[in-house]
N, CA, C and O atoms as CSV, one atom per row, in Angstrom:
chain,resi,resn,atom,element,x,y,z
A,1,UNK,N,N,-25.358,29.524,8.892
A,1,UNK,CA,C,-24.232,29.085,8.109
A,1,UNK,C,C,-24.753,28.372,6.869
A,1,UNK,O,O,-25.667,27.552,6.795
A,2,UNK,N,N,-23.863,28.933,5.782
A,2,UNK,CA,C,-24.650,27.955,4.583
A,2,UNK,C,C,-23.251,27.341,3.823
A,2,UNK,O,O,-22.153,27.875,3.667
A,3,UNK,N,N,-23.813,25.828,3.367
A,3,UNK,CA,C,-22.902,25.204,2.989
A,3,UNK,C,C,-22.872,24.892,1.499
A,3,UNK,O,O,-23.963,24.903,0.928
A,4,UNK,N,N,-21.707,24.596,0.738
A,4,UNK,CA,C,-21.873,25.050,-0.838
A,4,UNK,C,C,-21.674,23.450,-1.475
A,4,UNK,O,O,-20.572,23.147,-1.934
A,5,UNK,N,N,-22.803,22.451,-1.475
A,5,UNK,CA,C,-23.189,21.018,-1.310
A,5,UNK,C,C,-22.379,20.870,-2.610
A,5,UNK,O,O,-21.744,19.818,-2.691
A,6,UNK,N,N,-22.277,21.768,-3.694
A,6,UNK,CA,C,-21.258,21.709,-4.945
A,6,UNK,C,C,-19.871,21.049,-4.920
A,6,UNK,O,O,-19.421,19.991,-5.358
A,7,UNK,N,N,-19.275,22.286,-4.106
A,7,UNK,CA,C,-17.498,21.962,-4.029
A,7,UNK,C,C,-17.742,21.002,-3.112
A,7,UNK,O,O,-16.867,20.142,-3.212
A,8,UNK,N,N,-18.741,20.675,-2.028
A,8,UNK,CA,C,-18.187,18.987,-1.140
A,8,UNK,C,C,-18.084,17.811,-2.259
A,8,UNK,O,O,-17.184,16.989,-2.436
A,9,UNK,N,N,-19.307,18.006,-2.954
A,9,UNK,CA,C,-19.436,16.652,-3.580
A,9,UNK,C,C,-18.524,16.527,-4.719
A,9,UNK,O,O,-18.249,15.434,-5.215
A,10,UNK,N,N,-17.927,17.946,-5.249
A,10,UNK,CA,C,-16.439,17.522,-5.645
A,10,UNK,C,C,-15.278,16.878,-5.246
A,10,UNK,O,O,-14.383,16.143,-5.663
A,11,UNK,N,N,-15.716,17.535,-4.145
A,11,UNK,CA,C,-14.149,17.075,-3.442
A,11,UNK,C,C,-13.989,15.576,-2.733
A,11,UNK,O,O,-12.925,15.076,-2.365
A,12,UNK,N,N,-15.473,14.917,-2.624
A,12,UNK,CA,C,-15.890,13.870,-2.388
A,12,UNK,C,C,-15.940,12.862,-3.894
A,12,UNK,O,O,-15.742,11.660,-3.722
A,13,UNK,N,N,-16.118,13.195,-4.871
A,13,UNK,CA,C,-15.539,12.620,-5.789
A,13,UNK,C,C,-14.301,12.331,-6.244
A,13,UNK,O,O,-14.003,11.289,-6.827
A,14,UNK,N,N,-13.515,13.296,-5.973
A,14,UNK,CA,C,-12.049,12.925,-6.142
A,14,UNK,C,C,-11.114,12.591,-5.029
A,14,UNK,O,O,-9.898,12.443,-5.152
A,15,UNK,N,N,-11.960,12.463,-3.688
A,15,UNK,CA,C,-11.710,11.966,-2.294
A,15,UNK,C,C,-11.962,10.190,-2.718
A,15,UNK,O,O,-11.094,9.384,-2.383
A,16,UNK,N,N,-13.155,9.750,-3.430
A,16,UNK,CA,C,-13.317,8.370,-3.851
A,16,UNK,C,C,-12.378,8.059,-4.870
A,16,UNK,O,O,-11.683,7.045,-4.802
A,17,UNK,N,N,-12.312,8.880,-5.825
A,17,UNK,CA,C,-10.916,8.242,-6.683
A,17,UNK,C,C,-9.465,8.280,-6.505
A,17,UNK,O,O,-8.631,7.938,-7.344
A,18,UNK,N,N,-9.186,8.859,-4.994
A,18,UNK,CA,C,-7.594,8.856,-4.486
A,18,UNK,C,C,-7.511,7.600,-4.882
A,18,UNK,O,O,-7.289,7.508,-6.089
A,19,UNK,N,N,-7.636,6.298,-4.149
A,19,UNK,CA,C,-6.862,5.112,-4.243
A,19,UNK,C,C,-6.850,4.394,-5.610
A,19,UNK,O,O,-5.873,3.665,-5.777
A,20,UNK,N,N,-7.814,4.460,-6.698
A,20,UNK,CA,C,-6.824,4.413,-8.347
A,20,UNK,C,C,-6.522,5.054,-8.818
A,20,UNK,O,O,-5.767,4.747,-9.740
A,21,UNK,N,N,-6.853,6.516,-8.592
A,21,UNK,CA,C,-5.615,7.719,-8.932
A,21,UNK,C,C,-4.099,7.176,-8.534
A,21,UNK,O,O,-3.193,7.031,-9.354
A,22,UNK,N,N,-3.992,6.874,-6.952
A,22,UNK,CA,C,-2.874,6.538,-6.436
A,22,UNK,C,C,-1.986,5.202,-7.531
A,22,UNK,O,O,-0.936,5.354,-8.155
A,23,UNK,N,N,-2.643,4.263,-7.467
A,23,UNK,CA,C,-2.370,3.030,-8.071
A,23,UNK,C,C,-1.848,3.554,-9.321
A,23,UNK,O,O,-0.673,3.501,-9.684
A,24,UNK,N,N,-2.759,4.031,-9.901
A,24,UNK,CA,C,-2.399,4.670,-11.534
A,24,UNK,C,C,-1.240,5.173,-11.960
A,24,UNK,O,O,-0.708,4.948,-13.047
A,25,UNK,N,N,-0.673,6.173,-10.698
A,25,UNK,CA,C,0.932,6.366,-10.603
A,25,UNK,C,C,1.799,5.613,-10.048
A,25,UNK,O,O,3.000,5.586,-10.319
A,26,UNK,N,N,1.223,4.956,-9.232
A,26,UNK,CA,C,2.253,3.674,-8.952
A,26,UNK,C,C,2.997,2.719,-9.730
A,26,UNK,O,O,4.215,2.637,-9.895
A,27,UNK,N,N,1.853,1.856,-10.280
A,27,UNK,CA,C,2.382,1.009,-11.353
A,27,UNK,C,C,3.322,1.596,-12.393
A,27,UNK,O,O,4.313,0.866,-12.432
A,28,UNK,N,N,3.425,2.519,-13.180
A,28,UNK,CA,C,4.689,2.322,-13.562
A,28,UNK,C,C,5.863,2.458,-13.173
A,28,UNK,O,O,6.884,2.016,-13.700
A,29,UNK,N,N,5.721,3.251,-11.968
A,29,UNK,CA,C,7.022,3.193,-10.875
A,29,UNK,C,C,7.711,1.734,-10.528
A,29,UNK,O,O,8.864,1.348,-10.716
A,30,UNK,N,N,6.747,1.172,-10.042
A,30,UNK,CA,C,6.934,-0.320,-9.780
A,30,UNK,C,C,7.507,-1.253,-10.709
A,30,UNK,O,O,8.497,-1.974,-10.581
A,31,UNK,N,N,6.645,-1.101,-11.742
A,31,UNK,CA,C,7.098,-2.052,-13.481
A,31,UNK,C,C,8.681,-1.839,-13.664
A,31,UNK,O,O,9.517,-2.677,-14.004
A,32,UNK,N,N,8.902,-0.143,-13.264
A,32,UNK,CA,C,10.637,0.463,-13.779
A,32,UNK,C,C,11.127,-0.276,-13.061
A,32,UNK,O,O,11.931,-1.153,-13.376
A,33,UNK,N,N,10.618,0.026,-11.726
A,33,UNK,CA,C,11.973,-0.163,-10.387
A,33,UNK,C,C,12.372,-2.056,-10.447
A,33,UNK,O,O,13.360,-2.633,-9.994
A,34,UNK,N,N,11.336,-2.548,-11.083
A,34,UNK,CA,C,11.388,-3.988,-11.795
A,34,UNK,C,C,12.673,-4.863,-12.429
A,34,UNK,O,O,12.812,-4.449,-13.580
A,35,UNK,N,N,13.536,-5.763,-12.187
A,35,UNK,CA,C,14.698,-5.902,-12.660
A,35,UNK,C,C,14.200,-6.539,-14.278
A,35,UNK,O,O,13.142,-7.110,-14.542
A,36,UNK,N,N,15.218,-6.257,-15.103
A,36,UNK,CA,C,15.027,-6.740,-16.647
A,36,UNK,C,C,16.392,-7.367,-16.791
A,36,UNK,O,O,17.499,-6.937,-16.465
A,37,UNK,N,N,16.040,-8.445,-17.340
A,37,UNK,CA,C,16.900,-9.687,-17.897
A,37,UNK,C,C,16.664,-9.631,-19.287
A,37,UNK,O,O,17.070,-9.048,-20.292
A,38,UNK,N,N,15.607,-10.716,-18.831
A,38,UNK,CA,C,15.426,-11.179,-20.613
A,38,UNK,C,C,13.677,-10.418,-20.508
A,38,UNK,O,O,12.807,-11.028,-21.130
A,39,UNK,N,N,13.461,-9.770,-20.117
A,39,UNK,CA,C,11.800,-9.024,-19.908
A,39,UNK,C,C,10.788,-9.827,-19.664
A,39,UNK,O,O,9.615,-9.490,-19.826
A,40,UNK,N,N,11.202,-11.068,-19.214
A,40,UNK,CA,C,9.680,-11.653,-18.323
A,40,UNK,C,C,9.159,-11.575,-17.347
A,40,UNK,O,O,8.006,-11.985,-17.211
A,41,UNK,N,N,10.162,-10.774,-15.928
A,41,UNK,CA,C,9.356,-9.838,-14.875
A,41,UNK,C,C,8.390,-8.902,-15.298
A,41,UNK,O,O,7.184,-8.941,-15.053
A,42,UNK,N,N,9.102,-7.928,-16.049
A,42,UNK,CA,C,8.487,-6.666,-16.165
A,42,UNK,C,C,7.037,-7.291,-17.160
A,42,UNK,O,O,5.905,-6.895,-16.880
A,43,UNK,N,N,7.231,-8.085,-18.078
A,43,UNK,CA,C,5.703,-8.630,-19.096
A,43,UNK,C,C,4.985,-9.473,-18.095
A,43,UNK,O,O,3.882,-9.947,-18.367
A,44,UNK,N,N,5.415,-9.624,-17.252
A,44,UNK,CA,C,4.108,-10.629,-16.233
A,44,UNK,C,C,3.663,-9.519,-14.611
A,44,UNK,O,O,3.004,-9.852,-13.626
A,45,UNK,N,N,4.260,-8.348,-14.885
A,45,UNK,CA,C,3.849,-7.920,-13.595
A,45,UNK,C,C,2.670,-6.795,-14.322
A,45,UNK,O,O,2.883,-5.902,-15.142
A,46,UNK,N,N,1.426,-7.204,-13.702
A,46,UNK,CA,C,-0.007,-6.767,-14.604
A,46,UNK,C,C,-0.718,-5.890,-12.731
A,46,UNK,O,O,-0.898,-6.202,-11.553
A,47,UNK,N,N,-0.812,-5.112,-13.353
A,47,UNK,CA,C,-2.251,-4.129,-12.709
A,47,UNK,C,C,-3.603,-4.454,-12.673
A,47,UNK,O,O,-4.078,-5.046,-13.643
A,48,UNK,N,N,-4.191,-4.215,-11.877
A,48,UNK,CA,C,-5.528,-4.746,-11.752
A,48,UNK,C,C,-6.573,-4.375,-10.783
A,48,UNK,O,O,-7.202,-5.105,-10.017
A,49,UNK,N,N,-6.626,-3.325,-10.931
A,49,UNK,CA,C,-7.953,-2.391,-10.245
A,49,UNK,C,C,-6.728,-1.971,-8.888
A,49,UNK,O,O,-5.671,-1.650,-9.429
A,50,UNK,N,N,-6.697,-1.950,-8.426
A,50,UNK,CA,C,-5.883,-1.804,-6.720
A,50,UNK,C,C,-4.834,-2.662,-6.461
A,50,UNK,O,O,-4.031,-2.428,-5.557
A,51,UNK,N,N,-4.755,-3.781,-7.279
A,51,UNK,CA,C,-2.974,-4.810,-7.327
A,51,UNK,C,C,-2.010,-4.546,-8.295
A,51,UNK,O,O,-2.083,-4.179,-9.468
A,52,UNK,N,N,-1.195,-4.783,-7.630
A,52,UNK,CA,C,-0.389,-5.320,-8.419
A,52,UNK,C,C,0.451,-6.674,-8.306
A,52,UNK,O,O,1.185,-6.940,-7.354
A,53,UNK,N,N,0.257,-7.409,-9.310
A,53,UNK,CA,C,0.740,-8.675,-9.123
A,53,UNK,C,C,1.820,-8.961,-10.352
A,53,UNK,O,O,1.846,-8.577,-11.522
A,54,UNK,N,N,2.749,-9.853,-9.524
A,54,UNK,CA,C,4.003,-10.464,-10.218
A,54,UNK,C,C,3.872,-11.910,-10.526
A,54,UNK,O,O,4.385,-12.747,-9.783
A,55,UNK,N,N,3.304,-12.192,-11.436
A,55,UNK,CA,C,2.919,-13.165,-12.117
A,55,UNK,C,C,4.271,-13.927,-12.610
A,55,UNK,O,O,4.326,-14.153,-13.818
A,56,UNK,N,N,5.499,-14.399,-11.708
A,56,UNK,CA,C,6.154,-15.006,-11.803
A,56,UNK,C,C,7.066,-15.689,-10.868
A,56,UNK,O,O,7.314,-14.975,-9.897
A,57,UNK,N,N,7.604,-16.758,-10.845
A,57,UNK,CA,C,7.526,-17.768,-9.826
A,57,UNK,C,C,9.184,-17.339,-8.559
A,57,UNK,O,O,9.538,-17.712,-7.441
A,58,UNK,N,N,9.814,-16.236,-9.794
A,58,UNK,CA,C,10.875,-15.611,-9.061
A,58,UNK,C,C,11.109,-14.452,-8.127
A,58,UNK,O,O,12.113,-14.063,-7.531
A,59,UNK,N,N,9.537,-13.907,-8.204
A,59,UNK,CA,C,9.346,-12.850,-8.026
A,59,UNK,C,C,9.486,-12.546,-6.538
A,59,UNK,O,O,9.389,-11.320,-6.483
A,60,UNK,N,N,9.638,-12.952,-5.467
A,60,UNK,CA,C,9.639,-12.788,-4.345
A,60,UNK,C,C,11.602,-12.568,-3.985
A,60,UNK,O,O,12.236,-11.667,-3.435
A,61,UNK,N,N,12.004,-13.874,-4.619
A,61,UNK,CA,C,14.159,-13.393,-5.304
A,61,UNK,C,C,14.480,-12.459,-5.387
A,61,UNK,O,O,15.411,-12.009,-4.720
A,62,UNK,N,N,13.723,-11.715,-6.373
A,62,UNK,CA,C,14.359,-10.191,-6.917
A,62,UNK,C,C,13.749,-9.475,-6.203
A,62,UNK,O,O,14.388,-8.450,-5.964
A,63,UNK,N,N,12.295,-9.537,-5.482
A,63,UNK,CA,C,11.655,-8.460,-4.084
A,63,UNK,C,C,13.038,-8.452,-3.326
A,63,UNK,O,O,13.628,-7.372,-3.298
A,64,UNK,N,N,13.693,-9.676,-2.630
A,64,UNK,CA,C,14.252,-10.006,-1.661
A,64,UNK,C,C,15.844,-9.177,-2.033
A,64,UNK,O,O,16.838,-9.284,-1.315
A,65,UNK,N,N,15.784,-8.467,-3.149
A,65,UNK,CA,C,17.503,-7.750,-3.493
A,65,UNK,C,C,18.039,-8.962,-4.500
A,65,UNK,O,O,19.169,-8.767,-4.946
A,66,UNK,N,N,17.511,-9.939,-4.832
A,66,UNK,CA,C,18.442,-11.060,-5.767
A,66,UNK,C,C,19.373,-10.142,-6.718
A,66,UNK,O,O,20.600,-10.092,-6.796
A,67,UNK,N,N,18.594,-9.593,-7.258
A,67,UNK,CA,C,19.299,-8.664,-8.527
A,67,UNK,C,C,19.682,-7.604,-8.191
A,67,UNK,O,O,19.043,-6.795,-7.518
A,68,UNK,N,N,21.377,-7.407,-8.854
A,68,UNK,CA,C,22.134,-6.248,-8.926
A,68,UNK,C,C,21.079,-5.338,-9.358
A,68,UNK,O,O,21.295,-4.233,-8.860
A,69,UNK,N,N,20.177,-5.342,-9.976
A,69,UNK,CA,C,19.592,-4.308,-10.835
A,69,UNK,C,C,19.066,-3.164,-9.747
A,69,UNK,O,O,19.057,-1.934,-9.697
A,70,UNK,N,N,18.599,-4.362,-8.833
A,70,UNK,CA,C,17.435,-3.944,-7.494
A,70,UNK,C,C,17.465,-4.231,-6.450
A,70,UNK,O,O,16.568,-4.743,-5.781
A,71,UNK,N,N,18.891,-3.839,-6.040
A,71,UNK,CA,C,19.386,-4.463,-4.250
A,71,UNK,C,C,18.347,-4.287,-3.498
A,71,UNK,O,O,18.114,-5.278,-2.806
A,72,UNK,N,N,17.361,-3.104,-3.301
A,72,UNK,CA,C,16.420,-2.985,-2.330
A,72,UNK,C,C,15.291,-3.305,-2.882
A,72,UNK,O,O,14.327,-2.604,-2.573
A,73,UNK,N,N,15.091,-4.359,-3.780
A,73,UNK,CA,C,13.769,-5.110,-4.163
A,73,UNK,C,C,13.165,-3.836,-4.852
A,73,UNK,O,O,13.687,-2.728,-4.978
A,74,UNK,N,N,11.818,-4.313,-5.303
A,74,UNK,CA,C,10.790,-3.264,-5.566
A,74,UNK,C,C,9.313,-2.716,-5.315
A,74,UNK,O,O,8.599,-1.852,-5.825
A,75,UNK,N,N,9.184,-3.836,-4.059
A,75,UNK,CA,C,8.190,-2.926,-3.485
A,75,UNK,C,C,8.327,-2.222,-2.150
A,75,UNK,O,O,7.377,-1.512,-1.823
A,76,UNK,N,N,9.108,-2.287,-1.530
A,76,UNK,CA,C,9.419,-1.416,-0.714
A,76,UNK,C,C,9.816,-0.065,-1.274
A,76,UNK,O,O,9.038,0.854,-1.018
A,77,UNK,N,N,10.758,0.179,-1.905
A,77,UNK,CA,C,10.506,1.505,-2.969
A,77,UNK,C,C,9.361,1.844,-3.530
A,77,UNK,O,O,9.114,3.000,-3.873
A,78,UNK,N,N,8.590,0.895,-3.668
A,78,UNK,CA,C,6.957,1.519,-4.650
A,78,UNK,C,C,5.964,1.630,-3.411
A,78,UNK,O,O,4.756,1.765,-3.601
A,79,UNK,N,N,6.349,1.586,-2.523
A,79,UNK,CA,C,5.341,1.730,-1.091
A,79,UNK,C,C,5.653,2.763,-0.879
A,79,UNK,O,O,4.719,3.562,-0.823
A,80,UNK,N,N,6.995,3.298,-0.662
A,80,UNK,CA,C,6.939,5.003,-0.193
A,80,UNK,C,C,6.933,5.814,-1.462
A,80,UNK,O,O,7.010,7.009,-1.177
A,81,UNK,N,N,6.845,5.521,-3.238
A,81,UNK,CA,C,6.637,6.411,-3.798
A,81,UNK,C,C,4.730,6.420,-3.587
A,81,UNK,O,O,4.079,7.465,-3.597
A,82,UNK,N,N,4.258,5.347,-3.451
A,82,UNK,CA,C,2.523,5.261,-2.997
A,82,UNK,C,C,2.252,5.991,-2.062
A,82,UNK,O,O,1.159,6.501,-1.814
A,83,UNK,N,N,3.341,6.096,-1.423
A,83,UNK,CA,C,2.610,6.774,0.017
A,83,UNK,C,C,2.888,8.496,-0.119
A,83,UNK,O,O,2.054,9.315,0.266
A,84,UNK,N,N,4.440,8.940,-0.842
A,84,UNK,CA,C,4.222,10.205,-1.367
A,84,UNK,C,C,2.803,10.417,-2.018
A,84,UNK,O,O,1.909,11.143,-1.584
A,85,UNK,N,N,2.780,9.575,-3.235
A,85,UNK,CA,C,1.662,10.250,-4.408
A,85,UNK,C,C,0.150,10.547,-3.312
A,85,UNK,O,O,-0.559,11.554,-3.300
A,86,UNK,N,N,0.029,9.410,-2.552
A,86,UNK,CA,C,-1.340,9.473,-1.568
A,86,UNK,C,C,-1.213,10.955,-0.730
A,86,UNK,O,O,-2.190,11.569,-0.301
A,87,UNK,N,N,-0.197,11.271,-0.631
A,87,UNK,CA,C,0.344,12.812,0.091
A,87,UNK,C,C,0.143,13.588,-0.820
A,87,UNK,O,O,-0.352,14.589,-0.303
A,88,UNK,N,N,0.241,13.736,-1.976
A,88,UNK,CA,C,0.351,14.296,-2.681
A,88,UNK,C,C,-1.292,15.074,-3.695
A,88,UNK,O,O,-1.856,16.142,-3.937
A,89,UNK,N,N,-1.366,13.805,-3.914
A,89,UNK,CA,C,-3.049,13.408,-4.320
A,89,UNK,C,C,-3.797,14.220,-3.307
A,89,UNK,O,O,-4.493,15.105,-3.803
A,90,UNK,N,N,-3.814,14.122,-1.988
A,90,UNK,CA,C,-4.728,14.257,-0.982
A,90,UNK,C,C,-4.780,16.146,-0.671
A,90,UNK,O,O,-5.507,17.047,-0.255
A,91,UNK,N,N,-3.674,15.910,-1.128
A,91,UNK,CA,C,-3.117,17.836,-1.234
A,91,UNK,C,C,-3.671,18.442,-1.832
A,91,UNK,O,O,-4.022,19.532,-1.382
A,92,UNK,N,N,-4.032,18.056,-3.138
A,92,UNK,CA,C,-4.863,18.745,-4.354
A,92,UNK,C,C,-6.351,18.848,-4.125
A,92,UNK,O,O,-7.072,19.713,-4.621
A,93,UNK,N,N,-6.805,17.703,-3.179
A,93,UNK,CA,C,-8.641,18.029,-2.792
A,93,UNK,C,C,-9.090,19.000,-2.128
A,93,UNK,O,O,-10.302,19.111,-1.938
């Protein structure tokens, strides 16, 4: 049996970049699904290699449904569009 060490170590390269591939489509899902007021959620919620963080002191309020904008918060919605794209992503290797 012979093995073609080429296409593995392709597919092993883009097997290592699933999870900021993943992230990469996430975040702006997340930023949208984000409630906007006066735009200081959406300008303080920053990316950062594999996080995402909400760099504001309300931010757990509007997770929790506070806002009409976003009855079901926004990371529970950005967890199952993450978990599609990771389905998705993983499809293409």
């Amino acid at each position: 049996m012979k093995v073609n060490s080429t296409i593995f170590d392709k597919r092993m390269a883009k097997l290592f970049d699933l999870p900021q591939d993943a992230m990469d489509e996430t975040f702006p899902f997340y930023k949208k699904t984000t409630p906007i007021r006066s735009g200081n959620a959406r300008n303080k919620t920053k990316q950062n290699n594999l996080q995402i963080k909400s760099n504001y002191g309300y931010s757990g309020r509007l997770d929790e449904g506070w806002s009409r904008q976003a009855p079901k918060g926004f990371t529970g919605p950005s967890i199952d569009f993450l978990q599609k794209t990771v389905t998705k992503l993983a499809g293409k290797i």
